[in-house]
C-alpha positions in Angstrom: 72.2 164.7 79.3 71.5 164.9 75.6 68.5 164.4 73.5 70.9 162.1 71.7 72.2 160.5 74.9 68.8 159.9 75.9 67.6 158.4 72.9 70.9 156.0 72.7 69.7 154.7 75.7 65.9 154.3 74.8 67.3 152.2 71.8 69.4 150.0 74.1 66.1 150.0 76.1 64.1 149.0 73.2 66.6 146.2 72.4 67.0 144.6 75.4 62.9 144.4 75.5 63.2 142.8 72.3 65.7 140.3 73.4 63.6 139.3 76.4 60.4 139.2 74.9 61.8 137.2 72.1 63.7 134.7 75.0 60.4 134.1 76.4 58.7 133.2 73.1 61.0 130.8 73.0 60.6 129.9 76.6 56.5 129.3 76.2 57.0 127.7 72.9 59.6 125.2 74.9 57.2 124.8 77.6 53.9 124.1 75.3 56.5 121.4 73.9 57.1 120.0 76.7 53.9 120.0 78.0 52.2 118.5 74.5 55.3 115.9 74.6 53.9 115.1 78.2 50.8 115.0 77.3 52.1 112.6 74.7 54.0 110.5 76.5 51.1 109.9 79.1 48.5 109.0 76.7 51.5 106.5 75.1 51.6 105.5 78.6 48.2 104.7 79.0 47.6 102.8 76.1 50.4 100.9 77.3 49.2 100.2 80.6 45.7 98.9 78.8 47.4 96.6 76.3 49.3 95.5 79.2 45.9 95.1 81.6 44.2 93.6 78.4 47.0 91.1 77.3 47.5 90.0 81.0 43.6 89.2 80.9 43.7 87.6 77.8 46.4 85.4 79.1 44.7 84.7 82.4 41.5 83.4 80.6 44.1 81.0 78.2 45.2 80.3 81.5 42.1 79.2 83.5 41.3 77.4 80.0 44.1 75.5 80.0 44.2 74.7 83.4 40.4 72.9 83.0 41.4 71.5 80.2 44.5 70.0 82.1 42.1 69.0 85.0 39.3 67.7 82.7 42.0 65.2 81.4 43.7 64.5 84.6 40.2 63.2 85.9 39.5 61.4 83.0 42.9 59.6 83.4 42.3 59.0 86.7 39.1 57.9 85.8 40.7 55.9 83.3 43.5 54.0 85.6 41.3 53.7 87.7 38.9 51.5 85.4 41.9 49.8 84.4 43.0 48.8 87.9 39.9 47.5 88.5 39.7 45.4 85.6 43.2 44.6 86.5 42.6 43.5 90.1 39.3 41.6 88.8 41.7 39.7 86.4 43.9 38.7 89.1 41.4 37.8 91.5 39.8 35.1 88.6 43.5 33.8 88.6 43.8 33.4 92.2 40.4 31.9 92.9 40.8 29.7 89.5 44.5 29.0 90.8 42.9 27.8 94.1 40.6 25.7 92.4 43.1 24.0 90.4 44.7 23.3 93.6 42.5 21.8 95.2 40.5 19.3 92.6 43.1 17.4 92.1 43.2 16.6 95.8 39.5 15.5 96.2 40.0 12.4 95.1 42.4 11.2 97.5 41.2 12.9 100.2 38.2 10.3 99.4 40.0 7.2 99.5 41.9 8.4 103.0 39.0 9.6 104.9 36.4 7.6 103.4 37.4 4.7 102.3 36.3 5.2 98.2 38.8 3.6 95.7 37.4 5.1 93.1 34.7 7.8 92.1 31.9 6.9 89.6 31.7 10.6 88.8 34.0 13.5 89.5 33.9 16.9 87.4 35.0 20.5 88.4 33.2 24.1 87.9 30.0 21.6 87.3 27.0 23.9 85.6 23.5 22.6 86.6 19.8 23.6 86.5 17.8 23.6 89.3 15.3 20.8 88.5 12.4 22.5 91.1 12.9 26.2 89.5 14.5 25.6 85.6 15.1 29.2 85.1 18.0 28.9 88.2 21.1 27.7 86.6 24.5 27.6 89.2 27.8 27.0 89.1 29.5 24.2 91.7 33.4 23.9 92.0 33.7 20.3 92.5 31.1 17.8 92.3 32.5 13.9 93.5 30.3 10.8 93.5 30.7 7.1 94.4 28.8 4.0 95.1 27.2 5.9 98.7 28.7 9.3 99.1 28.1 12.8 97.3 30.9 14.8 97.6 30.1 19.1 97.0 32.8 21.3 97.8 33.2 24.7 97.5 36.4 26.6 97.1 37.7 30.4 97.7 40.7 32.1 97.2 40.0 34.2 100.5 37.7 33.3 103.3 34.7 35.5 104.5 32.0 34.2 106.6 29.8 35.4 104.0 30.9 32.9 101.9 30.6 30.4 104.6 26.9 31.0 105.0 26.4 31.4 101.3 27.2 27.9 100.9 25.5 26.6 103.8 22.3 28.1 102.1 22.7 26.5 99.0 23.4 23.1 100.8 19.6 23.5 101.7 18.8 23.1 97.7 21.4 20.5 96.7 19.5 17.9 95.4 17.0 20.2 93.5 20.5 20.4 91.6 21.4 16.2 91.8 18.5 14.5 92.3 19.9 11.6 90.9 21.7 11.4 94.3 19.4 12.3 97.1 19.7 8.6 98.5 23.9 9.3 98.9 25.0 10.7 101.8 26.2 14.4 101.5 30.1 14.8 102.4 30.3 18.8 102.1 33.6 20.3 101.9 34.6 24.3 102.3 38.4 24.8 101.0 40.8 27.2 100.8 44.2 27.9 101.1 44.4 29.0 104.4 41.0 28.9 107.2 41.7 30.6 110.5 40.7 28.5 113.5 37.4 30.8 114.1 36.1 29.9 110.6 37.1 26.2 110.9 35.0 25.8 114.0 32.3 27.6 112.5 32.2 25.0 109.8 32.6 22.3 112.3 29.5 23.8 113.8 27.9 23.5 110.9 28.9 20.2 109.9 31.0 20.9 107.1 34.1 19.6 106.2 37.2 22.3 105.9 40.3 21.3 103.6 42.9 23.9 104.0 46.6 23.6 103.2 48.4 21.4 105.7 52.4 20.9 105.2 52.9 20.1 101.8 49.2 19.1 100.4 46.1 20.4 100.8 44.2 18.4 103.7 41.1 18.3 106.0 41.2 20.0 109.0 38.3 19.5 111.0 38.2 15.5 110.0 38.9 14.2 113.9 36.3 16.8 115.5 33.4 15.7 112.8 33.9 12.4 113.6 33.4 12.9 117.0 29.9 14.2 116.3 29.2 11.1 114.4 
């Protein structure tokens, strides 16, 4: 072989170095691309992934604030209605103990003249105010307040019956005429009414010597007048 063959060859040599060396320029320079696009790319994803994190915090402390707010109101509204049923239930209850009381007034009177024999009362007056005349600073309320020639009629009216209420007005019984001394010489004709008295607190108030006017048929009657009489 030639010096010129050899040389041809050592040129083709030099050029296909070349070629490679220059390919895998191109081939780092791709790759340092690449890797600074990656590099890229995950610090982009990063600061993604914290405004994400940071936004969903953001939104769960709007949430958690909201959702107090929301229960803050919700108990104050329930606090609210709750007031207001009250009120509203206290209302109704005044009706239906004033609505029991206008029942049973009128029916004083007659119940009077059937059972004890008055034709007419020198004095009748309902939800009666008076001051104790023993202790001045006492002032009390009495439903009905009847009085003729003999007999002082005191009755005492609720819309439901408790024996609580019972006993409370057995104990003010005890202080009556501190209240009406002006009548301490009549006899005392006390009457308990209501609506409706179930038998147990109808004999308690027989017991007691009290008369109990409860509805009866139509009208409003007493209940208990045949077994007081028996007791004289």
């Amino acid at each position: 072989m030639g010096d010129a063959a050899v040389e041809e060859r050592l040129s083709s040599l030099e050029i296909v170095l070349e070629s490679f060396i220059m390919s895998t320029h191109v081939m780092i320079r791709e790759i340092k691309n690449e890797n600074a696009k990656m590099k890229q790319d995950s610090a982009d994803f990063k600061r993604n992934i914290e405004k994400t994190v940071s936004e969903m915090k953001q939104d769960t402390v709007e949430f958690k604030s909201n959702m107090d707010k929301t229960v803050a109101e919700m108990k104050k509204d329930t606090a609210n209605m709750k007031k207001e049923m009250n009120r509203q239930w206290g209302d109704l209850a005044n009706k239906m103990g004033t609505m029991v009381e206008d029942i049973v007034a009128p029916n004083i009177a007659g119940i009077a003249k059937q059972y004890f024999n008055v034709e007419a009362l020198a004095f009748f007056a309902v939800r009666v105010k008076c001051q104790n005349t023993i202790n001045p600073g006492i002032l009390k309320e009495f439903d009905v307040i009847a009085v003729s020639d003999h007999l002082f009629f005191v009755n005492e009216t609720k819309s439901t019956v408790k024996i609580g209420y019972v006993n409370d007005y057995i104990e003010s019984l005890k202080s009556i005429y501190d209240y009406f001394p002006q009548n301490r010489e009549k006899k005392l004709i006390p009457i308990f009414s209501a609506l409706h008295i179930p038998d147990d607190i109808q004999n308690y108030l027989t017991r007691h010597n009290i008369y109990a006017m409860g509805m009866k048929d139509e009208t409003m009657d007493l209940l208990n007048f045949e077994e007081l009489s028996k007791n004289g």
